[in-house]
PyMOL Python script that loads the backbone (N, CA, C, O; Angstrom):
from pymol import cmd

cmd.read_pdbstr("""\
ATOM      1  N   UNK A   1      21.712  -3.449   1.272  1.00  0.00           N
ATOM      2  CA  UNK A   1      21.252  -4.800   1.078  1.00  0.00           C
ATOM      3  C   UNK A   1      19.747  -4.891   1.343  1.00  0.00           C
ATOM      4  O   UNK A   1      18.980  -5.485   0.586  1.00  0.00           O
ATOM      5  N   UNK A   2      19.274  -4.096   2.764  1.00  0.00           N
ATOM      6  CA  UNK A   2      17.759  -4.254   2.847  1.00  0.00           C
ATOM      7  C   UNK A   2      16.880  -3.445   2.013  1.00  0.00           C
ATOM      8  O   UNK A   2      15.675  -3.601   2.209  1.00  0.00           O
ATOM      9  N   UNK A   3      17.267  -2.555   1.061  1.00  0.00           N
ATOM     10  CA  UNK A   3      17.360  -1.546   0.037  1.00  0.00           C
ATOM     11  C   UNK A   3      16.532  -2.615  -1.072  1.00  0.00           C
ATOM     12  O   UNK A   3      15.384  -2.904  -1.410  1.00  0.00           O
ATOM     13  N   UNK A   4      18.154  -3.024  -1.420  1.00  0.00           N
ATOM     14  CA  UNK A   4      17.549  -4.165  -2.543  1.00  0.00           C
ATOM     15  C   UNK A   4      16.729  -4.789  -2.286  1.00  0.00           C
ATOM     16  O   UNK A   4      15.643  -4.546  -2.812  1.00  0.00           O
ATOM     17  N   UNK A   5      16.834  -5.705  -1.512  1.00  0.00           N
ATOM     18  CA  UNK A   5      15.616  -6.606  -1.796  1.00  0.00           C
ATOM     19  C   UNK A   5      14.368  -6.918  -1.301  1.00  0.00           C
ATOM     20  O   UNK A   5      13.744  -7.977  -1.252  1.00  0.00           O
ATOM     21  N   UNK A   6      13.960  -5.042  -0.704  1.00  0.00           N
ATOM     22  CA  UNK A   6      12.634  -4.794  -0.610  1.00  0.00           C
ATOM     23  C   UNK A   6      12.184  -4.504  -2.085  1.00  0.00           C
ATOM     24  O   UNK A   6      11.161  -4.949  -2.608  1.00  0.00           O
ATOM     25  N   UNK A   7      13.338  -3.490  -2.809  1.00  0.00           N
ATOM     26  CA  UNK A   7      12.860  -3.397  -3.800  1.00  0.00           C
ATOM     27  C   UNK A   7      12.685  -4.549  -4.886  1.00  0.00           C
ATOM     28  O   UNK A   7      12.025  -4.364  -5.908  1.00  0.00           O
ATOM     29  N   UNK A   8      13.253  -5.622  -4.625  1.00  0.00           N
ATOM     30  CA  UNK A   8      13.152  -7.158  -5.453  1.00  0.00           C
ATOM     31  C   UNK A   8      11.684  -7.695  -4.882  1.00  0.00           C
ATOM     32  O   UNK A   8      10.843  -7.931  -5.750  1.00  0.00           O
ATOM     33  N   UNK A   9      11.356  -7.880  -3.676  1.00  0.00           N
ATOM     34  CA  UNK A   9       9.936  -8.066  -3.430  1.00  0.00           C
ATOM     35  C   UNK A   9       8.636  -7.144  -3.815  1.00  0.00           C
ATOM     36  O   UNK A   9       7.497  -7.515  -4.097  1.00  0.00           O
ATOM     37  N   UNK A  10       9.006  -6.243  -3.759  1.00  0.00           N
ATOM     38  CA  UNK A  10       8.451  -4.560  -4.593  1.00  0.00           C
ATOM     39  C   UNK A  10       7.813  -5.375  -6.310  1.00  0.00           C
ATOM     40  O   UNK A  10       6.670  -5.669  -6.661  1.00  0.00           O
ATOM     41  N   UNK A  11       8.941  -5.490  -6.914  1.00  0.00           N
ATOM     42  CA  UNK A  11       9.049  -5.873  -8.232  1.00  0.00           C
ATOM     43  C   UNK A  11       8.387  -7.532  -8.700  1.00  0.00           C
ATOM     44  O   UNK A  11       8.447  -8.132  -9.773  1.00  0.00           O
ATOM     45  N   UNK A  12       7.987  -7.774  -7.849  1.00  0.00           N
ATOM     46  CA  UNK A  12       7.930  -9.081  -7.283  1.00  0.00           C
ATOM     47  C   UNK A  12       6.302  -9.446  -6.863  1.00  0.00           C
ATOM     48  O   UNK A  12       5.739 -10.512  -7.112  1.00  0.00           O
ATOM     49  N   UNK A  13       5.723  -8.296  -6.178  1.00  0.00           N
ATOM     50  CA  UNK A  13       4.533  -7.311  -6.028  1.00  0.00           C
ATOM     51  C   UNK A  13       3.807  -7.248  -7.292  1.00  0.00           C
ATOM     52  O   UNK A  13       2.711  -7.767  -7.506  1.00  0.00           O
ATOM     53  N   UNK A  14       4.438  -6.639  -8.026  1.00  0.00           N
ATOM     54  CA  UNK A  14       3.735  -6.470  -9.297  1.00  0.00           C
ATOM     55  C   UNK A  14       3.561  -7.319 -10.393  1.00  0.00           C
ATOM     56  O   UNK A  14       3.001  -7.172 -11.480  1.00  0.00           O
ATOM     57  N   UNK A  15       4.017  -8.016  -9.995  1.00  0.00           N
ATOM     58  CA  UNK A  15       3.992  -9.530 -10.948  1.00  0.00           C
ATOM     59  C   UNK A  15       2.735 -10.256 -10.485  1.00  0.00           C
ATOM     60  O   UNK A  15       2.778 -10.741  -9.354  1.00  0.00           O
ATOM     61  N   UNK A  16       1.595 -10.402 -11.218  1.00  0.00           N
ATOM     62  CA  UNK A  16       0.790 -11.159 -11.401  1.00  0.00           C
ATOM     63  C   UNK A  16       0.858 -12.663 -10.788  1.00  0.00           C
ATOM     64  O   UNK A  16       0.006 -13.126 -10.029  1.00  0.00           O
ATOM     65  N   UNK A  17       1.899 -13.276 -11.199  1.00  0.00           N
ATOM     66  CA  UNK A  17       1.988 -14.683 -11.150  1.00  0.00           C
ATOM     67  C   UNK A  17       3.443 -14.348  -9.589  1.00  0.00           C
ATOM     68  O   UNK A  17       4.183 -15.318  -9.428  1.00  0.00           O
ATOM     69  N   UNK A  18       3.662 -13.381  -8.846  1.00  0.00           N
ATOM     70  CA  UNK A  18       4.420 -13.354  -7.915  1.00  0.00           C
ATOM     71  C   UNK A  18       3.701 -13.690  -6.513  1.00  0.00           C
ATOM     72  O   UNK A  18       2.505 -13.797  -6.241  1.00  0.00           O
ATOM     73  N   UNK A  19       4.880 -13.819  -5.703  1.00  0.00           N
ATOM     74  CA  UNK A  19       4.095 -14.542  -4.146  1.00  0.00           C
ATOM     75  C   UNK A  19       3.125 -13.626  -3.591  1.00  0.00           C
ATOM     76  O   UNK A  19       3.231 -12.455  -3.957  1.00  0.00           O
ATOM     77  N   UNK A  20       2.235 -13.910  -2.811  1.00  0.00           N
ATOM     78  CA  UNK A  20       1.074 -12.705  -2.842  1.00  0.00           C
ATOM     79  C   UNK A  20       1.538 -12.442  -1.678  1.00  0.00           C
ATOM     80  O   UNK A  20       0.927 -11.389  -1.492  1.00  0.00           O
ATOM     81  N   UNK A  21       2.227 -12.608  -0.629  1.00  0.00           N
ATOM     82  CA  UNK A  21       3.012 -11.439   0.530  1.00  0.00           C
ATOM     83  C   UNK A  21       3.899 -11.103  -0.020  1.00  0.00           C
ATOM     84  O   UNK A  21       4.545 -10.607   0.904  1.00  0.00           O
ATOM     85  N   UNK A  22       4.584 -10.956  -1.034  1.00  0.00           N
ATOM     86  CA  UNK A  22       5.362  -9.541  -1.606  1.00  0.00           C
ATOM     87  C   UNK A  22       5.364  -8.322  -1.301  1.00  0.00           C
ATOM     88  O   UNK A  22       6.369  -7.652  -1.060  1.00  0.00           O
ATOM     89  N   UNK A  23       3.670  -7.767  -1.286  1.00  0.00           N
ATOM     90  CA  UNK A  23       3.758  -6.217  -0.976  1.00  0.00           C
ATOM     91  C   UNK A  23       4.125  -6.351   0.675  1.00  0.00           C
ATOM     92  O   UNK A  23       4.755  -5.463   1.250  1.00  0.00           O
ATOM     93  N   UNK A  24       3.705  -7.434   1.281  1.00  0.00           N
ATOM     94  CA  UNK A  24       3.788  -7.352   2.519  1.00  0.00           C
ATOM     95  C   UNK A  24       5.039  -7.301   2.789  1.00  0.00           C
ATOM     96  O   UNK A  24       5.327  -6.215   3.291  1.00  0.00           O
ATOM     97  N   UNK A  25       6.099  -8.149   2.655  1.00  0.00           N
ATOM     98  CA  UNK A  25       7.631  -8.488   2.824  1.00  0.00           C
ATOM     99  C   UNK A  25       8.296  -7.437   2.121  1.00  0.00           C
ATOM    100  O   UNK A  25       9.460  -7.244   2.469  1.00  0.00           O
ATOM    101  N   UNK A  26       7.744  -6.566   1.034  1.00  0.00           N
ATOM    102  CA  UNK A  26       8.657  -5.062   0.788  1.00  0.00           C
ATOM    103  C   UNK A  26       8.200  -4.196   1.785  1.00  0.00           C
ATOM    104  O   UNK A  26       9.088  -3.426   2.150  1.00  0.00           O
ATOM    105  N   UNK A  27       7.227  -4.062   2.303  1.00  0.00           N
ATOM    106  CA  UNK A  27       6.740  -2.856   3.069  1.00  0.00           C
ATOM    107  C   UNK A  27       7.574  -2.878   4.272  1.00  0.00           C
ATOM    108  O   UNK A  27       8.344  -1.942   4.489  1.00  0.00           O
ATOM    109  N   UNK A  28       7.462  -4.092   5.248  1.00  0.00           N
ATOM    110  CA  UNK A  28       8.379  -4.687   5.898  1.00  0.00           C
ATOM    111  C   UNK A  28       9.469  -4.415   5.704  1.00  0.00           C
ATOM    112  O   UNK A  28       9.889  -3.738   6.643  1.00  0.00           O
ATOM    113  N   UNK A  29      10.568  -4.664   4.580  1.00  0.00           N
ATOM    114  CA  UNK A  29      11.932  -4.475   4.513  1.00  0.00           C
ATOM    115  C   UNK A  29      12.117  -3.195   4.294  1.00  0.00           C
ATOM    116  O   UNK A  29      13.332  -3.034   4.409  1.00  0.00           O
ATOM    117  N   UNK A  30      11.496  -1.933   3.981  1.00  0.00           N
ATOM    118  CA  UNK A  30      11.447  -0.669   3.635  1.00  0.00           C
ATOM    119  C   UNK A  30      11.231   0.029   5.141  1.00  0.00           C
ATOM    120  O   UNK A  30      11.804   1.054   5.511  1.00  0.00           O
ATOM    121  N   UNK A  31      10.030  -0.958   6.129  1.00  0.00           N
ATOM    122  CA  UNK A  31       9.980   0.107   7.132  1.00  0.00           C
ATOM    123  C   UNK A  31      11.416  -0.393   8.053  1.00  0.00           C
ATOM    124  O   UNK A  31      12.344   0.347   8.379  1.00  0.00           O
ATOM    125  N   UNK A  32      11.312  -1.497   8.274  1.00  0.00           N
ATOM    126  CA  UNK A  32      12.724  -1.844   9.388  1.00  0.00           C
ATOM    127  C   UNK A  32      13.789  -0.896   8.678  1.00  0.00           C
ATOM    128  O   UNK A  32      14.186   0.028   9.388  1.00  0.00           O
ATOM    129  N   UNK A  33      14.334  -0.978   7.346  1.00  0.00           N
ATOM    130  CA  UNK A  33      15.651  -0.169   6.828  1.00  0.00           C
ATOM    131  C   UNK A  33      15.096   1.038   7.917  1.00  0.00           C
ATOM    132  O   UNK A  33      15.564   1.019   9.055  1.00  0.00           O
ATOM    133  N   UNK A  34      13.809   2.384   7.443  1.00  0.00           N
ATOM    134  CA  UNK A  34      13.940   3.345   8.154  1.00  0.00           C
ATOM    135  C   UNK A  34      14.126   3.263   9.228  1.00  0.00           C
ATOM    136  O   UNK A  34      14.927   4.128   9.583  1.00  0.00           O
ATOM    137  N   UNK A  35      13.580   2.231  10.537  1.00  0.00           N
ATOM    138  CA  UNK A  35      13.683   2.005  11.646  1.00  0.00           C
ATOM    139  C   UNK A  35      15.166   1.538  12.290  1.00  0.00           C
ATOM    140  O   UNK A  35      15.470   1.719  13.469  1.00  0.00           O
ATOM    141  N   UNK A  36      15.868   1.020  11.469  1.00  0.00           N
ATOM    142  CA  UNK A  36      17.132   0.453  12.463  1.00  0.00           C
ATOM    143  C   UNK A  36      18.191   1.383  11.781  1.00  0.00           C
ATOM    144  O   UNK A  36      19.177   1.771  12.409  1.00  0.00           O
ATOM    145  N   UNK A  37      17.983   1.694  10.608  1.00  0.00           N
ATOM    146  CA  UNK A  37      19.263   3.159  10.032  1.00  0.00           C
ATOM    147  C   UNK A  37      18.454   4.427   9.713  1.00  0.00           C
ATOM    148  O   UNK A  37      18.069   4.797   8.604  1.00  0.00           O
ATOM    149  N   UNK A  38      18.259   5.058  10.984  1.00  0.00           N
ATOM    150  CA  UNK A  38      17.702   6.288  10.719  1.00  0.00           C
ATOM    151  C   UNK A  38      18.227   7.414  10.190  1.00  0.00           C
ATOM    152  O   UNK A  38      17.553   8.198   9.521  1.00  0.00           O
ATOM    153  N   UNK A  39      19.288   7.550  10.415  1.00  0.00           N
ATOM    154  CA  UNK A  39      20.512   8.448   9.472  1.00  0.00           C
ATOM    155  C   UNK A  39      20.759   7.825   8.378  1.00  0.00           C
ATOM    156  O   UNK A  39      21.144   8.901   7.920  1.00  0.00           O
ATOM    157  N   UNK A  40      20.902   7.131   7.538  1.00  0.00           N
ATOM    158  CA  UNK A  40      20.752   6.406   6.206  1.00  0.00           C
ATOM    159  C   UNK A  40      20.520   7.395   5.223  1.00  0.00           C
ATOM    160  O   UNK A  40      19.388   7.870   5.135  1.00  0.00           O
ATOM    161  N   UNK A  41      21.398   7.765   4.490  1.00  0.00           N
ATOM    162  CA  UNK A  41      20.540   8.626   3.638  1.00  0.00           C
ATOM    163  C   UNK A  41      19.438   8.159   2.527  1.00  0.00           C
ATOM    164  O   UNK A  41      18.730   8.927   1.876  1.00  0.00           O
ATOM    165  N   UNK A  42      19.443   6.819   2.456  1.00  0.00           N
ATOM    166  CA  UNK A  42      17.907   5.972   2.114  1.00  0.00           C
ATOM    167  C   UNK A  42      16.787   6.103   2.891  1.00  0.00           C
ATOM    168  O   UNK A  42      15.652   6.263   2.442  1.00  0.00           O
ATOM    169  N   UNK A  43      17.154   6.023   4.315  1.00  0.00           N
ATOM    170  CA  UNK A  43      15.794   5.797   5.219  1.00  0.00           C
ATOM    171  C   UNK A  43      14.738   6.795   4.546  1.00  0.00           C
ATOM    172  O   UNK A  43      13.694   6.378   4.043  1.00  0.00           O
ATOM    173  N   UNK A  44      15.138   8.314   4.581  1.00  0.00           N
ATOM    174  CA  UNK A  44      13.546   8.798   3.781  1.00  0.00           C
ATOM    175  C   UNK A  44      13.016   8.242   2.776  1.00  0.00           C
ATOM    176  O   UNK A  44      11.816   8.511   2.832  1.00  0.00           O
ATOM    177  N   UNK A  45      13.308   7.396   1.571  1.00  0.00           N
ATOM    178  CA  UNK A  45      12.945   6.941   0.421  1.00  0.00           C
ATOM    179  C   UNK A  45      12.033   6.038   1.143  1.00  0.00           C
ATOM    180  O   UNK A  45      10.810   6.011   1.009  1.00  0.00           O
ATOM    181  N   UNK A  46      13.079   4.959   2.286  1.00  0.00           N
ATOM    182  CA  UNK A  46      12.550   3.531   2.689  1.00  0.00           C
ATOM    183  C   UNK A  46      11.061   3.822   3.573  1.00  0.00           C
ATOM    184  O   UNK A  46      10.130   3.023   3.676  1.00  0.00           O
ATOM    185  N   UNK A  47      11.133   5.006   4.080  1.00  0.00           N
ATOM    186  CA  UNK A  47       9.941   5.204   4.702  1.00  0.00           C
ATOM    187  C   UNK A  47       8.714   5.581   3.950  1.00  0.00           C
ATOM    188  O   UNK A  47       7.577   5.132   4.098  1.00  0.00           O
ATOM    189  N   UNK A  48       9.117   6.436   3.163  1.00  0.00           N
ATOM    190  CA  UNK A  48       8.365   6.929   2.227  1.00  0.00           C
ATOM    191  C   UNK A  48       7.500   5.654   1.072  1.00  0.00           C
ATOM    192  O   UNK A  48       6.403   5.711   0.515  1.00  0.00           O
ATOM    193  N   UNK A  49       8.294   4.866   1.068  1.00  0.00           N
ATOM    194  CA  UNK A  49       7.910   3.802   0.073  1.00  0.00           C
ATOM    195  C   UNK A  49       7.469   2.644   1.046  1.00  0.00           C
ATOM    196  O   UNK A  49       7.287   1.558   0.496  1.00  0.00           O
ATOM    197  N   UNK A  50       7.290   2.699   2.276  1.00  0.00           N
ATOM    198  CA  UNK A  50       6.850   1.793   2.843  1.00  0.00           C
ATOM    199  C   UNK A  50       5.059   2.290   3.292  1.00  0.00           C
ATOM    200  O   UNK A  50       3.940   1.802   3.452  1.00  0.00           O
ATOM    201  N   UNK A  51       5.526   3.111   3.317  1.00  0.00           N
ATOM    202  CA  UNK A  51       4.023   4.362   3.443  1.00  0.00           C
ATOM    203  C   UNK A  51       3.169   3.601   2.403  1.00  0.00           C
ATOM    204  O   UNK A  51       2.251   2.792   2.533  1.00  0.00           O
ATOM    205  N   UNK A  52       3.736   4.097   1.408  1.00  0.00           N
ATOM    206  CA  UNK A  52       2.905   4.007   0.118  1.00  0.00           C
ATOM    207  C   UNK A  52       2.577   2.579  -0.112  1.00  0.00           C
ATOM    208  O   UNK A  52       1.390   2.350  -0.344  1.00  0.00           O
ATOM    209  N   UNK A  53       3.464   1.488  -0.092  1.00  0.00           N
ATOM    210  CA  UNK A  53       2.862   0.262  -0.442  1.00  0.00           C
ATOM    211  C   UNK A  53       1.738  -0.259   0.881  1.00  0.00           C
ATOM    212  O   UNK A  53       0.966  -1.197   0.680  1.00  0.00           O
ATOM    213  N   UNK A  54       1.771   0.420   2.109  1.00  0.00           N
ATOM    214  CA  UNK A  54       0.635   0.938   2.996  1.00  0.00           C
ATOM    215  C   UNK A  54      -0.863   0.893   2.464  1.00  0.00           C
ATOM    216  O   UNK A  54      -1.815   0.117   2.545  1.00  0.00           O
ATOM    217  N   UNK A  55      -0.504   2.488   1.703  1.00  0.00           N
ATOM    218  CA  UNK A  55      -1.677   2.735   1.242  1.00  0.00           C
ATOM    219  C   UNK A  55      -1.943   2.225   0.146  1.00  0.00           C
ATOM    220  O   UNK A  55      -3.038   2.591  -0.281  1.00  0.00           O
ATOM    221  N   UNK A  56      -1.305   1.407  -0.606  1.00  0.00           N
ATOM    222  CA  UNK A  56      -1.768   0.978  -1.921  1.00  0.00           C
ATOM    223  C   UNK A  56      -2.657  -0.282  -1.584  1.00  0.00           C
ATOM    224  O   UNK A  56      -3.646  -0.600  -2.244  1.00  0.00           O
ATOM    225  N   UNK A  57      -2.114  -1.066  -0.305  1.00  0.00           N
ATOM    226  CA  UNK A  57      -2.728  -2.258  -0.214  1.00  0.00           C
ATOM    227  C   UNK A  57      -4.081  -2.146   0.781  1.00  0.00           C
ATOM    228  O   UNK A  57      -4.886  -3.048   1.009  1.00  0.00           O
ATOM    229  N   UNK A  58      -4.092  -0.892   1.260  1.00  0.00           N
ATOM    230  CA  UNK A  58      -5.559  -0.493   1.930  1.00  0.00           C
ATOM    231  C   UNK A  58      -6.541   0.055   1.423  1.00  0.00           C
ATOM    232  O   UNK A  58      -7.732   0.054   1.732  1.00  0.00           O
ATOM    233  N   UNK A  59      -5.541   0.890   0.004  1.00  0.00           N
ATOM    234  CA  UNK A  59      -7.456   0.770  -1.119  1.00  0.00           C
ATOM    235  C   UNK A  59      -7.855  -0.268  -1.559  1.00  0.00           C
ATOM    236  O   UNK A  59      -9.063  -0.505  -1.541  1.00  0.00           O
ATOM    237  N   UNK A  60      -6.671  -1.443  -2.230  1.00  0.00           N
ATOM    238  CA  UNK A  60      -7.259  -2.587  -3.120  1.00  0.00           C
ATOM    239  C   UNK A  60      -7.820  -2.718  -1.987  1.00  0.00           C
ATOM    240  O   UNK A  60      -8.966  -2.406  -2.310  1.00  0.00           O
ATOM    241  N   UNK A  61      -7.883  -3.009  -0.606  1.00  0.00           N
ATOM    242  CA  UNK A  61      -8.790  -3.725   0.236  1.00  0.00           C
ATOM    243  C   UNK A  61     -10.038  -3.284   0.451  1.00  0.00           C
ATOM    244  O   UNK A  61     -11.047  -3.838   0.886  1.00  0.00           O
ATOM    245  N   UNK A  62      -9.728  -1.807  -0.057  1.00  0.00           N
ATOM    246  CA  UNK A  62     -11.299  -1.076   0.546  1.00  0.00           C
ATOM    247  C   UNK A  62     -12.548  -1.213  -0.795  1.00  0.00           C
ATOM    248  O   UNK A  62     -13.773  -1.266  -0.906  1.00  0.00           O
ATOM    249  N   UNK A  63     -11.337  -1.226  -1.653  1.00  0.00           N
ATOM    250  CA  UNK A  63     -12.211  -1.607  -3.396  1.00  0.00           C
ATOM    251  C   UNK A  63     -12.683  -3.020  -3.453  1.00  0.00           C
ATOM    252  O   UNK A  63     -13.500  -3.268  -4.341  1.00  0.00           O
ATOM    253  N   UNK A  64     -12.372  -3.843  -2.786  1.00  0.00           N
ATOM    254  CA  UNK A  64     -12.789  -5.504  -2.698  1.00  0.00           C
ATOM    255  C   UNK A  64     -13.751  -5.470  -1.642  1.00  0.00           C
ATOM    256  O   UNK A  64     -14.014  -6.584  -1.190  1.00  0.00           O
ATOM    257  N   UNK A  65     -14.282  -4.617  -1.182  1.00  0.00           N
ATOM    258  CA  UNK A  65     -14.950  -4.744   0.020  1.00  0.00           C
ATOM    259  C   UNK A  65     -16.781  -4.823  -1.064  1.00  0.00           C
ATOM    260  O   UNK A  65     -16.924  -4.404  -2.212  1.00  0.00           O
ATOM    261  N   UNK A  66     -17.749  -5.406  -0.285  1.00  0.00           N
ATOM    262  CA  UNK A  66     -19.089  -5.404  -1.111  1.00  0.00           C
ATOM    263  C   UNK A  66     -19.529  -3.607  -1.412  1.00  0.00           C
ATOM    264  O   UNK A  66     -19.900  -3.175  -2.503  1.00  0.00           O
ATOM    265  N   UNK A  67     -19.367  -2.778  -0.142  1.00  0.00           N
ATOM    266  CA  UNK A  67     -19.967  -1.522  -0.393  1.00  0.00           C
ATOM    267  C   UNK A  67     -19.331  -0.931  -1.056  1.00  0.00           C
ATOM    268  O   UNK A  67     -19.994   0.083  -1.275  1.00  0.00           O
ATOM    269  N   UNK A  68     -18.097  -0.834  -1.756  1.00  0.00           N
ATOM    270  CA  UNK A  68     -17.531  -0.186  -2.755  1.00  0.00           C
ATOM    271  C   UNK A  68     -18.162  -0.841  -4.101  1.00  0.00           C
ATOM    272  O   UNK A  68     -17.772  -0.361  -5.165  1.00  0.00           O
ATOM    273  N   UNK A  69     -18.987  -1.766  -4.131  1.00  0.00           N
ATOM    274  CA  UNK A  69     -19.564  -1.849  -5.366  1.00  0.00           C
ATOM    275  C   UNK A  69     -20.974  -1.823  -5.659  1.00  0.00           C
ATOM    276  O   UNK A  69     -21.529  -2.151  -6.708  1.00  0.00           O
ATOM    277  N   UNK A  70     -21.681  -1.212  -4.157  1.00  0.00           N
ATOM    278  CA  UNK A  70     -23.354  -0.972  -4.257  1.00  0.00           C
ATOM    279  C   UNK A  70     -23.454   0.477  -4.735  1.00  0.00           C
ATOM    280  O   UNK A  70     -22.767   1.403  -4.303  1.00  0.00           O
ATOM    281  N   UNK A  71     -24.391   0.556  -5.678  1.00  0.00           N
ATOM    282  CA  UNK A  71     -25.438   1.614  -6.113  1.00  0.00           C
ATOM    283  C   UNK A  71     -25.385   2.569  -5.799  1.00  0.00           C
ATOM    284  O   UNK A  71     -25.079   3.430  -6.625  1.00  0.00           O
ATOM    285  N   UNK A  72     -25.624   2.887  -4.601  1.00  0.00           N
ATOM    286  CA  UNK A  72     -25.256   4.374  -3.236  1.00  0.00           C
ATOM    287  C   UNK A  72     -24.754   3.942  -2.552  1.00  0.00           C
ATOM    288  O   UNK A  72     -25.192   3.073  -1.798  1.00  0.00           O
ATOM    289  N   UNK A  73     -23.627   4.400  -2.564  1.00  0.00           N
ATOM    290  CA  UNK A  73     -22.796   3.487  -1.349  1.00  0.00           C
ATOM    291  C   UNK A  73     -23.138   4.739  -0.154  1.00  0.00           C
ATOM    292  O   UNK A  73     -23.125   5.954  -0.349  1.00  0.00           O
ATOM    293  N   UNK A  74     -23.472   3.929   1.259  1.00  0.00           N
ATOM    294  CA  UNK A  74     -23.721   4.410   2.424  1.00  0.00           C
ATOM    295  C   UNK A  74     -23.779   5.837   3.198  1.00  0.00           C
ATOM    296  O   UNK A  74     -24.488   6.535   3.922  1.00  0.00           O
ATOM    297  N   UNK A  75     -22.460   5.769   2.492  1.00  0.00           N
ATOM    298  CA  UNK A  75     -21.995   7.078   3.003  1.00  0.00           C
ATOM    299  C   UNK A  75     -22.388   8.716   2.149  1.00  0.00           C
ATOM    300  O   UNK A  75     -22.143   9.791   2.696  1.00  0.00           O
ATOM    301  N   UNK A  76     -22.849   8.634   1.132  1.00  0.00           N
ATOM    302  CA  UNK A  76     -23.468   9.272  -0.265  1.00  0.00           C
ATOM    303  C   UNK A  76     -24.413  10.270   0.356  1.00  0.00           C
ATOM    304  O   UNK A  76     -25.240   9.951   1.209  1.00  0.00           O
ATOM    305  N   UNK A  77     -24.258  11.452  -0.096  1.00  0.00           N
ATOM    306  CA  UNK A  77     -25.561  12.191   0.710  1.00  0.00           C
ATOM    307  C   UNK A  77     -26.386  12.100   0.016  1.00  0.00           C
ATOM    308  O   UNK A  77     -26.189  12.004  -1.195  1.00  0.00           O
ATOM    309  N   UNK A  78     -27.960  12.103   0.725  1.00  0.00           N
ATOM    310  CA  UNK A  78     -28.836  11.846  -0.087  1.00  0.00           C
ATOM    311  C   UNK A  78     -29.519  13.336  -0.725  1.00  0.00           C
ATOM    312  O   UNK A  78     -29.836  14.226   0.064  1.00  0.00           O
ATOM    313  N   UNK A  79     -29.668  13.471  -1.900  1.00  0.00           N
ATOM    314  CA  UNK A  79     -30.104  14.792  -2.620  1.00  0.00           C
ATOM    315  C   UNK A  79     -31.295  14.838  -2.985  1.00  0.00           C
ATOM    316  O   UNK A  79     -31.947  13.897  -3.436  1.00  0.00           O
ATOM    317  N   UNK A  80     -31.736  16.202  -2.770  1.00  0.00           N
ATOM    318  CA  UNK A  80     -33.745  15.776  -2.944  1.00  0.00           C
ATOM    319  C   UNK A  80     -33.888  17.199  -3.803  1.00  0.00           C
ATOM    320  O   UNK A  80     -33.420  18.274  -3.429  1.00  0.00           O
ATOM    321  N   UNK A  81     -34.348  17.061  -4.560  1.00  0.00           N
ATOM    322  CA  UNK A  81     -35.113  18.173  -5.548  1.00  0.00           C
ATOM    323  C   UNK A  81     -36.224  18.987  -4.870  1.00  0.00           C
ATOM    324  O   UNK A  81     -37.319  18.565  -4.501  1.00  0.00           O
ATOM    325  N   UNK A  82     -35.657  20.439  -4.762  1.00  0.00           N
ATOM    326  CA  UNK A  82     -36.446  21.604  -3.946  1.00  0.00           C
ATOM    327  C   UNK A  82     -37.217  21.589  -4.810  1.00  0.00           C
ATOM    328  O   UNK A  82     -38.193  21.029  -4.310  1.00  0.00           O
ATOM    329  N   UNK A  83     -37.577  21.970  -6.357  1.00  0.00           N
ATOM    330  CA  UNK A  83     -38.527  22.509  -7.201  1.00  0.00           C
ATOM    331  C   UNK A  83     -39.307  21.954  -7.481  1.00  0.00           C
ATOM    332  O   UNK A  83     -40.161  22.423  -8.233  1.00  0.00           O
TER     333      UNK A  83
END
""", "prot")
cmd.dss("prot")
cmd.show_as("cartoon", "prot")
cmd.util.cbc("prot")
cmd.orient("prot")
């Protein structure tokens, strides 16, 4: 049951016009499944996919940030012509 309808908020996620804590409320229902049925033979999927909607929502954040869209961004080594 907590299966489904992380994956219904998941699907739900990707919908444009869907509630914008979706990714949040699947990630959520994916990590508790691994956490309260650890023998589950889902829990690896549920963890695994809770991971990931993790990291999916910490690049869009890092890509919305201003320095992901300057010129040299900060961190860039700077390269100088020996010749």
């Amino acid at each position: 049951m907590l299966m489904g309808e992380a994956a219904n908020q998941e699907s739900l996620a990707s919908d444009p016009r869907g509630p914008v804590n979706a990714a949040q409320s699947a990630r959520l229902l994916y990590r508790r499944l691994a956490e309260i049925f650890p023998n589950s033979p889902l829990a690896p999927e549920a963890a695994w996919r809770a991971a990931d909607i993790l990291w999916q929502l910490q690049k869009a954040d890092a890509a919305s940030r201003p320095s992901a869209r300057s010129a040299t961004p900060p961190c860039a080594p700077k390269w100088t012509k020996t010749n």
